[in-house]
Each structure stands twice: as C-alpha cells, then as structure tokens.
C-alpha angles and dihedrals in degrees: 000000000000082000087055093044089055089039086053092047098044088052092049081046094059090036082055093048093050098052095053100053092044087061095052091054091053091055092054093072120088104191130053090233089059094041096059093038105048100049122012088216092070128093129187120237105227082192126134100177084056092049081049092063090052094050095043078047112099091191097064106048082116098063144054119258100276094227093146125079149090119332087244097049091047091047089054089054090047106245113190083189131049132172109197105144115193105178138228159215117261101245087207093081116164099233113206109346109126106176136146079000108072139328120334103222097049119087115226108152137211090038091186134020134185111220124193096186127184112218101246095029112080117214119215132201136170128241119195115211126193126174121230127245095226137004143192105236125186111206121201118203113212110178138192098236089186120122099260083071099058092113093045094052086051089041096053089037082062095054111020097122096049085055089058096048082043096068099030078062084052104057145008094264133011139180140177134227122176127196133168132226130189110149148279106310093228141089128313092019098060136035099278091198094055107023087157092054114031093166092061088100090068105041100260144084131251136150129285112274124259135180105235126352117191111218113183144008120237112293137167089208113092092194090067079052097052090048091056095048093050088048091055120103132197137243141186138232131208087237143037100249128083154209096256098132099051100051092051089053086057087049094045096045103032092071106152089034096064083027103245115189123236123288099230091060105036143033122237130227135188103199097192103198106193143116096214143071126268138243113249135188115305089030090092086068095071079073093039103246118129108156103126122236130252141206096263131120102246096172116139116247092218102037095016079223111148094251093188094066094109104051113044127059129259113269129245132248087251099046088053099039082046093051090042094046094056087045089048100228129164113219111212108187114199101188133160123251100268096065087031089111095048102051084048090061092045091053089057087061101035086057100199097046120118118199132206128191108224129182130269093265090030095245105157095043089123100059090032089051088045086047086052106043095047085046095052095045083056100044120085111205122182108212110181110209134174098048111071111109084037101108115214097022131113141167112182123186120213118176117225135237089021094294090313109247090350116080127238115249111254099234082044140063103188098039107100111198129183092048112143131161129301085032121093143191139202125213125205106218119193125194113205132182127199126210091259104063093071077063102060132069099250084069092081094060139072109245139212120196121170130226102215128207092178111215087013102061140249157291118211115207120199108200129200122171134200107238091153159018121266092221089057074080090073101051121149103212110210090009112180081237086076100042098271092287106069135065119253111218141136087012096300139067135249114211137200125260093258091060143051139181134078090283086030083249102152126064117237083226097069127057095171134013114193126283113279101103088044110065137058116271110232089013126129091207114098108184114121116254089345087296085281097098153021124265103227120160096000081299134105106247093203113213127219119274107236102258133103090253095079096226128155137216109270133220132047098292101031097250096129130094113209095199090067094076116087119274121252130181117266120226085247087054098257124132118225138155106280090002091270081277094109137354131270111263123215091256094057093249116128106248090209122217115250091271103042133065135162131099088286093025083248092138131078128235100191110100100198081103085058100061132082122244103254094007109157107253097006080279109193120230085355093281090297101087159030131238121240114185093345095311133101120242108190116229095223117020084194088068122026127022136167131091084283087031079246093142113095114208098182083051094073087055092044097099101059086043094052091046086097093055100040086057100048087055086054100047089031094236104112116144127192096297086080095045089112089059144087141190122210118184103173110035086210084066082077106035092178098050112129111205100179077070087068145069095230115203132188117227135160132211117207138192132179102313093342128097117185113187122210141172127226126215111209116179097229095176106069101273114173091228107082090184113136120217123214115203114204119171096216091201083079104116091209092056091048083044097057097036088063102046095022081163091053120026096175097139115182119299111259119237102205090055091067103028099051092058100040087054090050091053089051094050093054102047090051084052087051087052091043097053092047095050095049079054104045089046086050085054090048095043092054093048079046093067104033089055091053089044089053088052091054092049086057092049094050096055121114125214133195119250099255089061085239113147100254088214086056115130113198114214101212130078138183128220130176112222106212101202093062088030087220135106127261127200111212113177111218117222 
C-alpha cells in the first residue's frame, strides 16, 4: 500500500512536470500563428484588456505580451477571447455512393470526407469496406518473350482458352489483353554486334529486342487471345534483367489506347508472366540515358511497340506504385522460383501486388492464377496517395476488431484477408499534422489525398490545416499601439528585430541606459533598482527573488518584497502572500486585484456564486441575503436558510397560520389579515402564474363533518411579489357543502366510512372463529386416534384358557412344616 502511495505521488510529481514545461513553451511564442502550431496545449489570448496589463506592467518592458499559454493559465488571467481550434469531420459524409471512385457495387462509405485538422491534435474517421458479390476484371497479360520463355509461351498457346473460361467463371465479366517485353534495344542490353538478331549467340534466329509490344486490345474471346499468342515471337537480351517496368508503366498510362474500362465498373489486373529480374531507376545510365519517364502513353500508332524505350530511363518502383495506384490497377506477378524473393520485395512496395511461384515451363499458371485472383478479391489493402512529397503529413488506416470475421496479414497490420461478401470491415483512419508542415509551401494550399482500397473503391479526403489566426487578417502594420515600428494583431504586437517590449518600446541595442529612471528621485540611496533588479529602458527590470515559487521584487524601483504581505489561500489551494490576487505593497499591505479584497485579497468579490440557478432577476441570496466572499449570509436564520437562503422555514407552519383566512374565503367573510393573500380556484384564472417560482404545500381546513384541501403557493426566491396563493379546487362537495350552510356543515353520511371498517371487524372476528375451530378439530382428531390405538391394543391382547388375569397375584401361600409334619396355613399380609 505505502509502495502505491509513493508510485501515485511520483507519477503527480512528472504530470506536474510536464505541465509545467509545457506552459513555459507556450509562453515562448510570440504570434498566434506560432502559439496554436507549435503545441497543441497552447491557446492564444485575443484580449486586449490582457495585452493592456503587460503593457501598465514596469517589470516586463523586456518581453512580449505573454498572450499565449495553457486554458488554465488564460482563464486565470481572465481572457474574454481565446483561440484554441481543435478541428473537426465534416458531419455531411457521403455514405455509400461510390461512384466515379471506385466500384459501384461495392459498398466503401464515406466515399469523401473534409478534414480541419490542428497540427498536434489527430482527426479520426470510419470507413466502412464490403466487399461485392460480383464484379466485371480486365486482366492484362504482360508477358517475358526471351528465350528462357520459350516453354511458358507453348504452355499458355495450349490453354489459353481455358484461362479465359477460368476466370469468366470467376467473375461476372471478363475480358483479355496481351502485351510482350524483352528490354531496352540498346547497349548494353542487347548484343551490340548483332541488334537484328539477339539469339545469334546462341545459333538461332529471333527478332530484334524491344522494350514493351502491345498485342492485343481487350477482348472476352479467348480465341482472339490464343491467336496472339501464337503470333507472338520471341527475343533475346545481353542480361538477366528486364523492362518490366517499363512496359507496366505503358499498360497502366496508355489507357484508351489497350482499351482499359473504366475504373468505377471494373477492376483491373496486370497478370506479369517471366522467369528474370527487372530494370529499375539509374540502369538506364550503362547506355547513357538518363532523361526520366513520365506518365505519358508513348505507344506507337503502326507496331503499338513502346518507341521511346531508348531514350528514357527505366522507372522506379515508386513512380510506378505510384502510376498503377491512380489507375487503380492490381499487379499479379507469376515468377519462377529463382526471382521469387525479388518480386516479394517489390510487392511490398507495390502494396497491392499479389505474387505466385510457377514452374520453369509455367505449367501450373491456371490454378496459380485461380489461387491469386480469389486471394486478391478477399484481401483488403489501404494504399494512401496523394501525400507523399508533402512533408509532415500523414493519414494512416487501422481496421477494427481485428478485421471483424477476416484475419490481419501477418507482414502487415492494417491488411485485412479472408473477406468475402457478404463480410465486411471498418477502418479507423486518422489524419495528423506535424509543426512543420505550417513551414512548408504546401501549407498555403488546400490538400486531397485518397484512401485507396484498390479493386474495392475509394475515399476521397479532402485536408485543411490550421497554420493561422483569423484575426492575424486584420493586422495594422506600424500601428501607433506598438510604438510606430511594430504590427498590431491578435491583441498584441510583433516587433521588429531592432525593438522589444509589449509596445516594442526598448531597442534591442541598448541593455541599460543610464540610471535616471532608476533611482529614486530625491533619494540619497544610489543603488540601481535597489540593488533587486536591472535598469533597462529607463525602467527597473525586477529580478526574481531565489525561491520555487518563481516571484519577483515589486515597486518601481524594485524595493518591495512580495513576500512581506500576509498569506492568503489560493483558489488551487496554495498559499501564497496576497493570495496571488494582487501584489505586495511597500508598505506590506496587500493592493488587491478588481475582484478580491480582504487583508490578504483572499475574498471575492464576484457575486455569480451568490445567486440562485433560475432566480428571478439573478436575485442575489434570494433576496434574503447578502454575499460575503462569494458566499450568502441570511439576514434572519429564523427565516430563511439554504447556500442562496432559498429555503423558506416559516413556509412548513404556514398552513395552521393561514387556516383563518382559508376559512374566511370559504364562508366570504375575509377582512384586511388576509390581504397578502390570494385564492385561485381555476389556474387558468392567472395564465401567466409560474409555479416552479414557488414552495407548494398541501393542508387541509376542517369543520364539523366537512374537510376542504387546499394548496398553498409561497415565493421562496426572492420575488419581489410576497403574495400567497391559495389553491382550492372548488369541485370539492365538502367545500359546496360548507359555502352554503357555513353555520352547519353536517353532508350525508358516507356509506363507505362506516361500512369499510365494520366489514374489517367482521373479518377479523370470523378469522378469529376459523382459526379456533381448525385448532380445536386438530385437538379432536389427535384424541381420536389415541382412543382407536388404545381399542386395538385391547383386541390384540392375549389371555390365558381359565379366563384368570395372567398378571393375578394370589395373597395366600402354603408351606409344610417338617417337624409337626403337619401343614400350616400362614397368611401372608
């Protein structure tokens, strides 16, 4: 217990800490822009009056107005105006239209968001992913035509067709592109000595090398595919690795040209058919080309060959992950075992790649390409574009409930698998913004980024980010507030290097000028600032006094301790000379702040605690009262009582003093003692009478056989109207009965009044009877069966022959006597 204690109190020890720190960081910014982008704990102060105090205070000609800080700490300093933005989601989402975005059937929602973010303070949203029950794909075959593929090519010419039922089977549409790559057709890629005939090296023919060929347009018959394929020849290069790339950034761009369909109805599919590695970005430079590619169709209209292969660079993985991700297209890479490992690397890059090992001649491409797809149209990958040369910025996606009734990949912690309709899974997005980002240039503008759930459809997010005050639009630039030099805006003014101060009334150039302004005038005492401070700008600059508590010396000339005055209790609970209300005069008397009084300006003088919630008028003590220190003291006890003095004591005897009167209003003989009060017998007699004004209490008024009841309305928050209403509901019979024969007030006798307690005594006295009579049977009924037990007894008995009681003693006995010989007869008493 004693180790938790010290654990609690370490831990209150660093929050404090922190706090702390925090604060002072806050006071180190001098713009409003800077206070709410540099620590999302600090607020600006848009308060004038609180700029004014700084600039009446002769300690702090050094500094800027210290308008930014914590909320606690600009509440203490009474800020009518604080700028503290927190962001926000925009509430008008757009649930469940996917449109233009993604794929219609499939339900991804929102499908756009606005974001105002703060940098500090993160911003989180849901999106909602199903996916559909069927779905239109486009497959694009892109396949190695070196050598080394000789086998595969023969391999897919044999089934092609079947490939193409296979996946119509698949899916609700389906159609077929093909398209070739070798590499680049100049040196070193290729044989230099024999570029018309790559294969010579080896003894045989084959046609000149090319970077990418497009084959054949999008088609649902897989007979058109076959006779492309069989139309398809093979090349050679000088090394292993090829143009992929480049030819997948020629799928992905020339879109009308293969004849893509749009994004928002289909989903898209590179199927890359090779055995070998791939160029990447810098290669291009062993042939000396080093111009960079773009994101531009460069097919050729006649041979559909890429015909700027030879003179721009291979692309990057990023550039392309970046092409294939806006055209929403879904890389499957079907490689043999030996380049396994490298197309696995590139599909972590390539986030929403999927890879399958086939064999040498590709013999099993139709089962790894079923495997794939099925494994592709069940996984859920989060790809962020849009952001990624923004610099402090960030959006990242996490599914929830661990992807529901799916699985999480297991390299990845946002990838959900096994997600089939009619499953879905929510993602918790969350947009961040670091400091930095109000520095850059990308701070000035509004932003989109695009949560992508390639083959699944989109969420558009649309980012703005607080990088300034809206009052820093109404700036004065040299306003006479700052001394004619510096810029007024947000309440406080931003000088120029040359100048400090709150006004910007010192120059930078000089720390102490002279002494004039320092010393007291007529004094004999020469020491500077009393020896207690620094003399900057004809001012005393006090310094702190060495203690934790951070106070500084007092007075114009720093000559006053402000630890001298009494001690008084904080609000916070410290205690602290004046109650850090007001400041320690020289005279060690408290000079109390507008609010405070009291020898240590402990009391306030702010009477909102005073008043009671929904008081007529904001009527202070009830009107019974007066507040002392923030607190009501009733003026009679007797009377009133309660924290507002609301509680009315004469109000719980008011009904045996108002019987008089109650009784005057029945009989209509009331004189001037019941002038305070009135009757009301129909409420809608006073439409605007408020009785949640008023202490209500039920009485009652009797005479001979009548009772009349009444309630009584007694202000009990300080109204001004002391009227009391009597409420007599004047359907009651007794009280008809008694208006008419106020003398005699005998009504019919009521039947029920005698009858309901005579029956009770009845009922009571027949129980009585009852529950003698089950006694005295359970008496009779035990007799009853002792007395037959008893018979049988007698039954049972059994008797000896002579009919003699076996239980007979006789009295008389015989004895011989043997020395008579004769018998004598004793009898035996």
């Amino acid at each position: 217990m004693k180790m938790r204690s010290t654990l609690c109190n370490i831990l209150l020890i660093v929050m404090t800490v922190i706090e702390f720190v925090k604060s002072q960081e806050c006071t180190s910014y001098d713009t409003c822009s800077q206070c709410i982008t540099m620590n999302e704990s600090c607020a600006w102060c848009n308060d004038e009056k609180v700029f004014q105090v700084y600039v009446d205070d002769v300690n702090a000609q050094l500094i800027p107005a210290e308008l930014c800080g914590t909320l606690d700490e600009l509440s203490m300093k009474n800020c009518t105006n604080i700028i503290n933005p927190q962001g926000y989601i925009n509430d008008g989402m757009s649930l469940g239209s996917n449109e233009g975005s993604g794929i219609p059937s499939v339900a991804v929602s929102p499908d756009n968001v606005n974001v105002l973010v703060r940098p500090g303070i993160p911003q989180s949203f849901t999106v909602t992913v199903k996916p559909p029950e069927s779905i239109s794909v486009d497959m694009y075959v892109l396949m190695d035509l070196t050598q080394t593929m000789a086998g595969d090519l023969a391999n897919l010419q044999n089934f092609g067709v079947e490939l193409v039922e296979q996946m119509q089977n698949l899916t609700d549409e389906f159609r077929i592109a093909f398209g070739s790559f070798i590499d680049k057709p100049v040196s070193p890629f290729i044989d230099r000595l024999n570029p018309d005939n790559p294969c010579s090296i080896g003894g045989s023919v084959c046609d000149p090398a090319y970077a990418y060929q497009h084959h054949l347009n999008f088609t649902s018959d897989g007979n058109l595919f076959t006779t492309a394929l069989n139309s398809a020849s093979l090349s050679a290069s000088s090394d292993d690795p090829e143009a992929l790339l480049d030819a997948m950034l020629q799928v992905a761009v020339c879109e009308a040209q293969i004849g893509w369909k749009p994004a928002s109805t289909t989903r898209r599919i590179i199927l890359a058919l090779t055995d070998g590695d791939y160029h990447t970005a810098l290669d291009g430079r062993l042939a000396g080309i080093f111009k960079r590619p773009t994101a531009e169709c460069r097919l050729d209209s006649v041979s559909n060959l890429y015909e700027y292969g030879n003179e721009t660079d291979y692309p990057s993985s990023y550039f392309l992950t970046e092409i294939l991700n806006e055209n929403r297209i879904i890389p499957i890479f079907a490689v043999t075992n030996n380049v396994n490992e490298v197309y696995r690397q590139l599909a972590q890059i390539i986030r929403s790649a999927f890879v399958g090992e086939v064999t040498d001649d590709s013999a099993n491409l139709l089962s790894i390409l079923r495997d794939q797809y099925r494994i592709l149209s069940t996984t859920i990958v989060p790809v962020i574009s849009g952001i990624d040369e923004i610099s402090g910025l960030s959006i990242a996606a996490t599914p929830l409930n661990n992807c529901g009734s799916g699985n999480i990949a297991q390299d990845s912690n946002d990838t959900c698998e096994d997600i089939a309709f009619p499953q879905e899974v929510t993602y918790d997005v969350t947009v961040d913004v670091l400091p930095e980002f109000c520095a850059s240039s990308a701070a000035d503008s509004s932003l989109s980024a695009r949560l992508l759930f390639i083959g699944f459809g989109d969420v558009q997010i649309y980012i703005s980010v607080i990088c300034s005050c809206d009052c820093e639009n109404n700036s004065v630039v040299n306003s006479s507030r700052c001394s004619d030099v510096g810029t007024f805006e947000c309440s406080t003014c931003v000088c120029p290097e040359t100048r400090v101060g709150p006004e910007c009334g010192c120059s930078t150039a000089i720390s102490v000028i002279g002494n004039v302004g320092c010393i007291p005038r007529g004094s004999n005492d020469t020491d500077v600032c009393s020896k207690n401070g620094d003399c900057v700008c004809d001012m005393c600059q006090c310094n702190p006094i060495p203690d934790l508590l951070g106070r500084i010396y007092q007075g114009d000339y720093c000559e006053c301790n402000p630890f001298a005055c009494p001690d008084g209790t904080h609000e916070d609970g410290r205690v602290i000379a004046c109650a850090d209300h007001g400041i320690c005069g020289c005279d060690s008397q408290c000079i109390c702040d507008d609010n405070y009084s009291g020898l240590s300006c402990d009391c306030s003088n702010t009477t909102d605690s005073c008043i009671q919630p929904g008081a007529v008028n904001d009527t202070i003590c009830s009107g019974a009262g007066e507040c002392r220190c923030g607190a009501c003291v009733c003026d009679d006890y007797s009377e009133r009582v309660g924290l507002h003095c609301e509680i009315c004591v004469a109000c719980t005897s008011a009904c045996s003093e108002l019987i008089d009167c109650v009784r005057c209003y029945i009989e209509d003989n009331c004189d001037d003692e019941c002038s305070n009060t009135v009757v009301i017998f129909n409420m809608t007699d006073f439409p605007n009478f408020n009785s949640s004004l008023f202490d209500t209490r039920d009485c009652s008024v009797t005479r001979d056989n009548c009772e009349v009841l009444y309630e009584l309305e007694m202000n009990v928050l300080g109204t001004e109207d002391e009227t009391i209403y009597i409420y007599i509901d004047d359907s009651q019979r007794d009280y008809r009965e008694w208006r008419n024969n106020p003398n005699d007030c005998r009504p019919g006798v009521n039947f029920l009044i005698y009858v309901i307690p005579i029956a009770i005594v009845i009922g009571i006295v027949l129980l009585v009877i009852l529950v003698l009579v089950i006694w005295k049977g359970i008496l009779y009924l035990g007799e009853y069966a002792e007395y037959k037990q008893w018979e049988q007894s007698q039954r049972n008995e059994e008797w000896n022959q002579s009919g003699d009681n076996p239980i007979f003693v006789d009295p008389t006995a015989k004895y011989n006597n043997p020395k008579y010989r004769r018998p004598v007869q004793l009898e035996e008493s």
